[in-house]
C-alpha positions in Angstrom: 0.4 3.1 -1.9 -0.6 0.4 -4.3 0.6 -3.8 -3.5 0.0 -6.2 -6.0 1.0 -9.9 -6.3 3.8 -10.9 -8.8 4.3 -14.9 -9.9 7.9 -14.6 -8.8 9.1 -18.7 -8.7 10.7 -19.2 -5.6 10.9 -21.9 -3.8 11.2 -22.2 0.0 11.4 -25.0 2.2 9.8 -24.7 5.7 11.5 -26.2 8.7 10.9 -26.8 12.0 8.4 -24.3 13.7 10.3 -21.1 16.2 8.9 -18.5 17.9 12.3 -16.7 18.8 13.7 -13.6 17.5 17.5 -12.4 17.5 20.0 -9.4 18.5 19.9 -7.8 21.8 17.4 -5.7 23.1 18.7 -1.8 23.3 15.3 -0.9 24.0 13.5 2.5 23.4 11.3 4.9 25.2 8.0 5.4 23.3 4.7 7.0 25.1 6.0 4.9 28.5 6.4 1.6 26.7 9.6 -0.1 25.6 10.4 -0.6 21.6 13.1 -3.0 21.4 15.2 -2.3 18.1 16.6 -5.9 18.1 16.5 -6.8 14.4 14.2 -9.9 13.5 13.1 -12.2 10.5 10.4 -14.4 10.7 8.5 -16.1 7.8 4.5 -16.9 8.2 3.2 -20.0 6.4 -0.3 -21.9 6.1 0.2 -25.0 8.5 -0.4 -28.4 6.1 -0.3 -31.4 7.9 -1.3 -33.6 5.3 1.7 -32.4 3.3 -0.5 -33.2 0.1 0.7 -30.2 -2.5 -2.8 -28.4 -1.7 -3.2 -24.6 -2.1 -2.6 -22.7 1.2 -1.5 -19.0 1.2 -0.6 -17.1 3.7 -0.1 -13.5 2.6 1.1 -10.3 4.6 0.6 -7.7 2.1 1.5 -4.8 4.6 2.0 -3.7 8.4 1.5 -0.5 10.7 2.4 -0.4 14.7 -0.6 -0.4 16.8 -0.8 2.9 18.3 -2.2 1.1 22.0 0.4 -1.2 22.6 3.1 -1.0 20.2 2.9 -4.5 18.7 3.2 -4.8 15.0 -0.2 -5.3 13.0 0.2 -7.5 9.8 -2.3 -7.8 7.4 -3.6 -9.4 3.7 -5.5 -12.4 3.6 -5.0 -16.5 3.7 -6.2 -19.8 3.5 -8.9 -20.3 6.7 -10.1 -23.6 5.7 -8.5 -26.8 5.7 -8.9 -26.8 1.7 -9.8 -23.4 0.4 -11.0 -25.4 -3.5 -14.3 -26.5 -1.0 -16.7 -23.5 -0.3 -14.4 -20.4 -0.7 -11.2 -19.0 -1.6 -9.0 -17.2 0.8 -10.2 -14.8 3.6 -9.3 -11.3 4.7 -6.6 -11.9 7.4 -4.7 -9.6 10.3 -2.7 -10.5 12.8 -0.9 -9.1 15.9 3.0 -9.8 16.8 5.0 -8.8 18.7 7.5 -6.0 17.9 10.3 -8.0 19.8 11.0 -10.4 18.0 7.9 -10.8 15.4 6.4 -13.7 17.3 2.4 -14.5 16.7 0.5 -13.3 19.5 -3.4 -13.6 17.7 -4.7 -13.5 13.9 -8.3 -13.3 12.9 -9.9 -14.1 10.1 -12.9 -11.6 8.0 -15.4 -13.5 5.5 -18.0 -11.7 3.4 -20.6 -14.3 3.1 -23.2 -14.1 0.4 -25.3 -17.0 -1.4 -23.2 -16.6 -4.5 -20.0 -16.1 -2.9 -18.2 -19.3 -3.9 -14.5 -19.3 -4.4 -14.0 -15.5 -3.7 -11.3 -13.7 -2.2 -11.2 -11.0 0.6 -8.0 -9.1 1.3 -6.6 -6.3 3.2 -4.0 -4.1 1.2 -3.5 -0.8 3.2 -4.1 0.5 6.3 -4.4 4.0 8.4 -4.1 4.9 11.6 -7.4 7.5 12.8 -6.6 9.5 15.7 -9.1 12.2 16.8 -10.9 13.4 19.8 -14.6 12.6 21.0 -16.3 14.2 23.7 -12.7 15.6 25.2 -10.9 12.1 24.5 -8.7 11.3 22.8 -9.8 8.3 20.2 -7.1 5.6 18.4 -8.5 3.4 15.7 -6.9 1.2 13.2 -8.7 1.5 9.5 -8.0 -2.0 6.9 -9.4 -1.3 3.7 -9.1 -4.0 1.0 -11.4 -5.9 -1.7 -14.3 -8.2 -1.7 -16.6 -9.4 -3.9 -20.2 -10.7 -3.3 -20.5 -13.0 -5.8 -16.5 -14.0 -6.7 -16.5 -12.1 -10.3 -13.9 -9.5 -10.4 -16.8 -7.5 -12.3 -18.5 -7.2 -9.1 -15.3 -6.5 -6.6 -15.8 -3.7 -3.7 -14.4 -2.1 -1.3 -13.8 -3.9 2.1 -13.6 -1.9 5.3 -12.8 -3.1 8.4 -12.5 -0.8 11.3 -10.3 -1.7 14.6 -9.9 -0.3 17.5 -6.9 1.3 19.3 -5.4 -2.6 20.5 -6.5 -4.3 17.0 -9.0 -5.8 18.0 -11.9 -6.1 15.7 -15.4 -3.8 16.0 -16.9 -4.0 12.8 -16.6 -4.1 8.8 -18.3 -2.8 6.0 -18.6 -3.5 2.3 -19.2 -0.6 -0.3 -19.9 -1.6 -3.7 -20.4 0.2 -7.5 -24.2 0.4 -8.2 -22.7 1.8 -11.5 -19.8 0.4 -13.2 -17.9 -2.7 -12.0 -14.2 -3.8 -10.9 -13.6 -1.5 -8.3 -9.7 -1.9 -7.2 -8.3 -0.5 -4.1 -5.0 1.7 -4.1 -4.6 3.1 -0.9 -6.2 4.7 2.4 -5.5 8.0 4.5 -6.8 9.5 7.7 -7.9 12.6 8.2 -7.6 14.3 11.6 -12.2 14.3 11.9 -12.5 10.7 12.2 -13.1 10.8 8.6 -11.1 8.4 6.2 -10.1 9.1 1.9 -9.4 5.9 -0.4 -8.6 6.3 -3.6 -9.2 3.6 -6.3 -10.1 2.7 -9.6 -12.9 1.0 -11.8 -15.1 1.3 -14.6 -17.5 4.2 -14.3 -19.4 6.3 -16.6 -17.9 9.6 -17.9 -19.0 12.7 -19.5 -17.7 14.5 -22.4 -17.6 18.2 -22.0 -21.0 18.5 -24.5 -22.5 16.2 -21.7 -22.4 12.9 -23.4 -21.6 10.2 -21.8 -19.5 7.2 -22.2 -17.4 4.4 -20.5 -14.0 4.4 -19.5 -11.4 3.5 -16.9 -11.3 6.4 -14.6 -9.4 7.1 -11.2 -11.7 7.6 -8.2 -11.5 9.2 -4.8 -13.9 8.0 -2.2 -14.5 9.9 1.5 -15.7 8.2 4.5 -17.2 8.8 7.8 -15.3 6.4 10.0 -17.7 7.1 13.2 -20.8 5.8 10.8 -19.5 4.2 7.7 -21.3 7.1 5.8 -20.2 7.5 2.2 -19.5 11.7 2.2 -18.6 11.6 -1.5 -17.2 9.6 -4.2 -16.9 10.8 -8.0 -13.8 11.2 -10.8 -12.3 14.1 -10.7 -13.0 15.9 -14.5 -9.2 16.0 -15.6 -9.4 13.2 -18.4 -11.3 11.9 -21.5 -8.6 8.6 -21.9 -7.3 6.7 -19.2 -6.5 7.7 -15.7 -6.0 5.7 -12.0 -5.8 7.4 -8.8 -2.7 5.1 -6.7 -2.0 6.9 -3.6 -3.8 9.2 -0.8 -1.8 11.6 1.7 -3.9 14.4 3.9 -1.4 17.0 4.9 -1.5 20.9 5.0 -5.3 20.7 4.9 -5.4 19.5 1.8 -5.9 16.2 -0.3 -3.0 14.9 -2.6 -3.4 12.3 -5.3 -0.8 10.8 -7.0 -1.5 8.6 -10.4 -1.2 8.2 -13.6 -3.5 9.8 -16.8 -3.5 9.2 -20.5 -5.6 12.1 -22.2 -5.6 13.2 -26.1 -6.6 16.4 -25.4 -4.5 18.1 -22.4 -1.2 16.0 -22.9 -0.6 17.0 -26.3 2.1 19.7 -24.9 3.9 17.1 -23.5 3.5 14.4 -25.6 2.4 14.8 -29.2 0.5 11.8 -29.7 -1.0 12.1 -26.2 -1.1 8.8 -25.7 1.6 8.1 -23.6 0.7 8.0 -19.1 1.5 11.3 -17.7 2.7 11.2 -13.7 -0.2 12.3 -12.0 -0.9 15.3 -9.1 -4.1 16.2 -7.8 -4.4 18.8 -4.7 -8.2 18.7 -3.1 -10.1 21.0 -1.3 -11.2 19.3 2.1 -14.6 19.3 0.6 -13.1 17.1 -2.2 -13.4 19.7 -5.0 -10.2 20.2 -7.6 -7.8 22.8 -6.1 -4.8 21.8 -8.9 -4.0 19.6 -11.1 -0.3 19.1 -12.5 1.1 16.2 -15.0 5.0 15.1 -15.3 6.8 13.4 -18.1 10.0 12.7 -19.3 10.5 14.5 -22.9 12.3 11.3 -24.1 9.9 8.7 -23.1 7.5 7.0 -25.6 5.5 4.8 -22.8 5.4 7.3 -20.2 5.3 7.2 -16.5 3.1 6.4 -13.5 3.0 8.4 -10.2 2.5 5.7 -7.8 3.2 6.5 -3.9 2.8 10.1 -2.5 4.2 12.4 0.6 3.4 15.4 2.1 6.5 16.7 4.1 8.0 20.4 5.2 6.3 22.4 2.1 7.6 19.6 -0.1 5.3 16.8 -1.9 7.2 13.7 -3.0 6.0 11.1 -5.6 7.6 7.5 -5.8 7.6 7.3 -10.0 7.5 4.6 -12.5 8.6 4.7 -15.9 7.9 1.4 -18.6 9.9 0.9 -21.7 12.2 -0.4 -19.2 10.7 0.1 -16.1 12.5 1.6 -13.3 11.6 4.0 -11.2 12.7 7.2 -8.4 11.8 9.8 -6.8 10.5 13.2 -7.3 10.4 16.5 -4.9 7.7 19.1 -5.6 7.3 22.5 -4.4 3.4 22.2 -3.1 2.9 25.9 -3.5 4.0 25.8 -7.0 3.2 22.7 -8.6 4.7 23.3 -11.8 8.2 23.3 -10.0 9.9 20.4 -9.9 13.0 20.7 -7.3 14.8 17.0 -8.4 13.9 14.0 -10.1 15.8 11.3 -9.1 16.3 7.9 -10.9 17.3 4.9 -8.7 19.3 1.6 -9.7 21.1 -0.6 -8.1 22.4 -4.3 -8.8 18.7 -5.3 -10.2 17.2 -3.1 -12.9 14.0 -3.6 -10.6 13.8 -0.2 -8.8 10.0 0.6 -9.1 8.3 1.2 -6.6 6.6 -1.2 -4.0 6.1 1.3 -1.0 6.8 4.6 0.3 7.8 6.0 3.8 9.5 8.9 5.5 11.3 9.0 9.0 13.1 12.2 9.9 15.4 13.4 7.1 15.4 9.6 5.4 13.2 8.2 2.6 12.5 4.7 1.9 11.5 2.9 -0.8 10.7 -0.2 -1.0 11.1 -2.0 -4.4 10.7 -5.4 -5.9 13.8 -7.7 -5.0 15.0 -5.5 -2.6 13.1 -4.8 1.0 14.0 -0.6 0.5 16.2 2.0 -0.9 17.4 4.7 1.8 17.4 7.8 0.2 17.7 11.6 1.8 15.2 13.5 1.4 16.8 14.4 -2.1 16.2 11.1 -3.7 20.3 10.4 -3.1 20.6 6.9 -2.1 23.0 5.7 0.6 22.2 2.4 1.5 20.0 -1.1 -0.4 19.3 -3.8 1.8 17.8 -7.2 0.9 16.0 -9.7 2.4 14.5 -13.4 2.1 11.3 -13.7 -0.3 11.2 -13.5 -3.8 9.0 -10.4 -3.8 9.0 -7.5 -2.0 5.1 -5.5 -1.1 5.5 -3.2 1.5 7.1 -2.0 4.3 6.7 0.2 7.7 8.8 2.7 10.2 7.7 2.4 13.7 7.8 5.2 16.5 11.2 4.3 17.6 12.2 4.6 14.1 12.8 1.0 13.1 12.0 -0.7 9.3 10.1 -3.5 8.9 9.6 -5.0 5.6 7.1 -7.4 4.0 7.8 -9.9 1.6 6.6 -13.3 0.1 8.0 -16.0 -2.2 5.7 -15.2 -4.4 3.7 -18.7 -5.5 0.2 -18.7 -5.8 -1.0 -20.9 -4.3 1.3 -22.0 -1.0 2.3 -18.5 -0.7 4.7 -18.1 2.8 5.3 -14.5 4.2 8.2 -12.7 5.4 8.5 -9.9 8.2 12.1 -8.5 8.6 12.5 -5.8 11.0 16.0 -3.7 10.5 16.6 -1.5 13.8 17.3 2.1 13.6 20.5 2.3 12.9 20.1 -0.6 10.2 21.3 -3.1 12.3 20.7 -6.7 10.4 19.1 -9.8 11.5 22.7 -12.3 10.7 23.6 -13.3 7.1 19.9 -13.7 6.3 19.6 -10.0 5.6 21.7 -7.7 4.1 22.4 -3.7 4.2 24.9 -2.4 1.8 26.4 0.3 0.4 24.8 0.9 -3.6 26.5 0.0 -6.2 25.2 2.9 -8.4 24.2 6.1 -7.5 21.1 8.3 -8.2 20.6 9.8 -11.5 19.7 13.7 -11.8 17.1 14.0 -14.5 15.4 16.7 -13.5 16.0 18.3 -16.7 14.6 15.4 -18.9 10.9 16.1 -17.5 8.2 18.7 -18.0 5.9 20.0 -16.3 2.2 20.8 -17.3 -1.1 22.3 -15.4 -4.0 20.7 -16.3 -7.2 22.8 -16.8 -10.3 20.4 -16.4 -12.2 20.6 -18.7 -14.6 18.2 -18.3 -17.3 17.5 -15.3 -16.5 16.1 -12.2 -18.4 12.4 -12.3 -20.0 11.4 -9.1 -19.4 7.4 -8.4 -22.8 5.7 -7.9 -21.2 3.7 -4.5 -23.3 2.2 -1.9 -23.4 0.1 1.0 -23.4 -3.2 0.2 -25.8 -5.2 2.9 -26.1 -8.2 0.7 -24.1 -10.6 2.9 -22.8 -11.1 6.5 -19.2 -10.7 7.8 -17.8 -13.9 9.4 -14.8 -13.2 11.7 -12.7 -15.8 13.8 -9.4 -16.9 15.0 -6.8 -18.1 12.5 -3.8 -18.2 15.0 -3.2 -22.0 14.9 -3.2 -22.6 11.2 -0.3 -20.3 10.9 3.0 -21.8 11.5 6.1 -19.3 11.9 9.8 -20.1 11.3 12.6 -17.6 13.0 15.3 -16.9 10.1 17.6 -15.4 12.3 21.3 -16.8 11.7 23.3 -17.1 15.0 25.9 -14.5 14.2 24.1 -10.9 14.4 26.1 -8.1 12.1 25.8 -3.8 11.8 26.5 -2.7 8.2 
């Protein structure tokens, strides 16, 4: 599910430094270890002593719950040194805390070191969990998979890897990088039950035309991984456009591959759009062998811009697609019948009191969807795309956010300011119990929109090759790792009056 940074200005004053989390503990059973779903919010910053305006981020793009231990694993990257202008800009960064209260238990630092690296940025955007079994035992690892660059041109950006195990701790990390084309960007990561890994991405590649010629273009692209070796297994574009495409989110689910994303193509969107030009919602279903199984595109008949298929899930038969629309933007939901494509069950359009309801991140728990959405930390939605509650939180800017096993939301924010970028996690308990007047659940103020009828559906026949992605291991530098824990102060949020809405 894709995260980006937005320049949001917010400003945000640190105070005095807390370690201490708020509600009472009502506890829940989990595998033999106790998930408390006391509500928390806690907001991460670089630690300046000098207090001298200088450019320190610390930025928590995303979180999963380690599967060990049951902490809370955030992740993105931050300033490491005392002035990132020196040497380098900011470094990959995770960090474990606790899933008590969200207090800092370790963070460690990943650097991708080369002789031209100078100024560059590493970061961690998504994450996977990869359970499988070895030799009779069972095996938990975590999967961070990000950007780097070995030389700090965004030409030249690759994929980052970085492989931990089932506590999140650190074993090893890997760098995969285009040997043809350049600007790799990362979207999202999923596991697949083999110990094997899919990321989907996008960059400039070469493409071929259906006579065979080829040409240059920015194309979607799908990349498998052995998790046990680092092995590429494959990486290519599927052959479904001769415009524009990008591939945004990854699920594996009823042995199959699902892509969601976004295509602009003059020849096969003409039934939906005359011009063609206008970005068709995106479905690709892949064989576990990564060949094309089906290929669907959505639009709404009245839309001149088009739309965007950003977050995808596979649940019960049904695939769901977290949609974004421009010309304005906003955004919903859309349910799918996976054995028939072409039907679309509901499209839902959400809005609430900011006209910002695109989508950030995408999660399902049970019978509830959540999704999480620029100003606001999520949505709840059932699994029809109605909405029933909005909740808020501090942070200009909303990325990501998580459920745990006990069913609990934690979101991820920031304020937004690049540089001296300050993060936020705000955990809501299962029954959307709030961390005091610092966070807010509420009923909407607007309801979903039905617009299934406004969109059409159309099966896309490719016509052109499949491209295989010239991607390689990148042994061109070293990865540095260390501990970041005491550069990063943390502030509990947490007024003194706790309130249920």
């Amino acid at each position: 599910m894709r995260k980006y940074i937005a320049n949001v200005a917010t400003l945000l004053l640190l105070g005095s430094i807390s370690f201490s989390g708020c509600g009472s503990d009502s506890g829940s059973e989990e595998e033999g270890t106790s998930l408390s779903t006391a509500p928390f919010l806690q907001q991460y910053a670089r630690e300046n002593e000098e207090n001298d305006g200088t450019g320190l981020d610390i930025a928590f793009l995303d979180g999963i719950e380690i599967p060990n231990n049951h902490d809370y694993l955030l992740f993105g990257f931050g300033s490491i040194d005392k002035y990132n202008s020196d040497n380098h800009g900011d470094d990959a960064l995770f960090a474990r805390i606790s899933s008590q209260d969200g207090s800092l238990k370790k963070a460690t630092y990943v650097r991708y070191e080369t002789s031209e690296a100078k100024n560059d940025t590493e970061k961690y955007i998504r994450s996977a969990i990869l359970s499988y079994e070895e030799n009779g035992e069972k095996i938990n690892k975590i999967l961070l998979v990000g950007t780097a660059s070995p030389d700090a041109t965004y030409q030249t950006e690759g994929l980052l890897v970085t492989l931990l195990d089932g506590n999140g701790e650190y074993e090893w990390s890997r760098h995969y990088l285009l040997s043809q084309g350049e600007g790799l960007e990362i979207s999202e990561v999923a596991a697949d039950g083999d110990g094997t890994f899919w990321v989907v991405g996008n960059g400039s590649i070469p493409a071929k035309n259906p006579d065979g010629t080829t040409y240059w273009t920015r194309l979607g692209i799908v990349i498998h991984i052995d998790a046990k070796t680092g092995e590429i297994l494959q990486a290519s574009h599927l052959g479904i456009d001769d415009g524009i495409s990008n591939y945004f989110d990854v699920t594996v689910a009823n042995d199959h591959v699902y892509i969601s994303g976004s295509s602009e193509d003059t020849t096969v969107d003409t039934g939906i759009n005359s011009n063609g030009f206008s970005d068709t919602v995106l479905l690709l279903e892949l064989n576990k062998d990564a060949t094309l199984a089906s290929a669907t595109k959505y639009m709404q008949k009245e839309k001149s811009f088009g739309e965007r298929g950003e977050g995808i899930i596979y649940k019960d038969g049904n695939i769901y697609i977290a949609f974004e629309t421009a010309g304005p933007v906003e955004g919903g939901i859309m349910k799918i019948d996976a054995g028939s494509t072409k039907e679309l069950k509901t499209v839902k359009q959400l809005y609430t009191y900011y006209p910002y309801s695109y989508y950030r991140d995408f999660e399902i728990h049970g019978d509830t969807l959540y999704l999480a959405a620029t100003n606001s930390s999520f949505y709840k939605t059932n699994l029809n795309g109605d909405l029933e509650k909005v909740s808020w939180v501090e942070g200009g800017w909303t990325e990501s956010l998580f459920i745990d096993s006990a069913g609990n939301i934690v979101s991820l924010s920031h304020n937004g300011l690049i540089p001296r970028m300050t993060s936020f996690a705000t955990k809501f308990s299962n029954t959307l119990a709030t961390c005091g007047l610092n966070t807010t659940v509420a009923d909407p103020e607007n309801p979903s929109i039905d617009i299934t009828t406004k969109w059409v559906a159309e099966t896309i026949a490719p016509t052109y090759p499949t491209v295989p992605v010239a991607l390689a291991t990148n042994n061109a530098g070293e990865f540095v790792t260390g501990d970041a824990s005491n550069i990063i102060t943390q502030k509990s949020l947490c007024s003194s009056e706790d309130e249920s809405r």
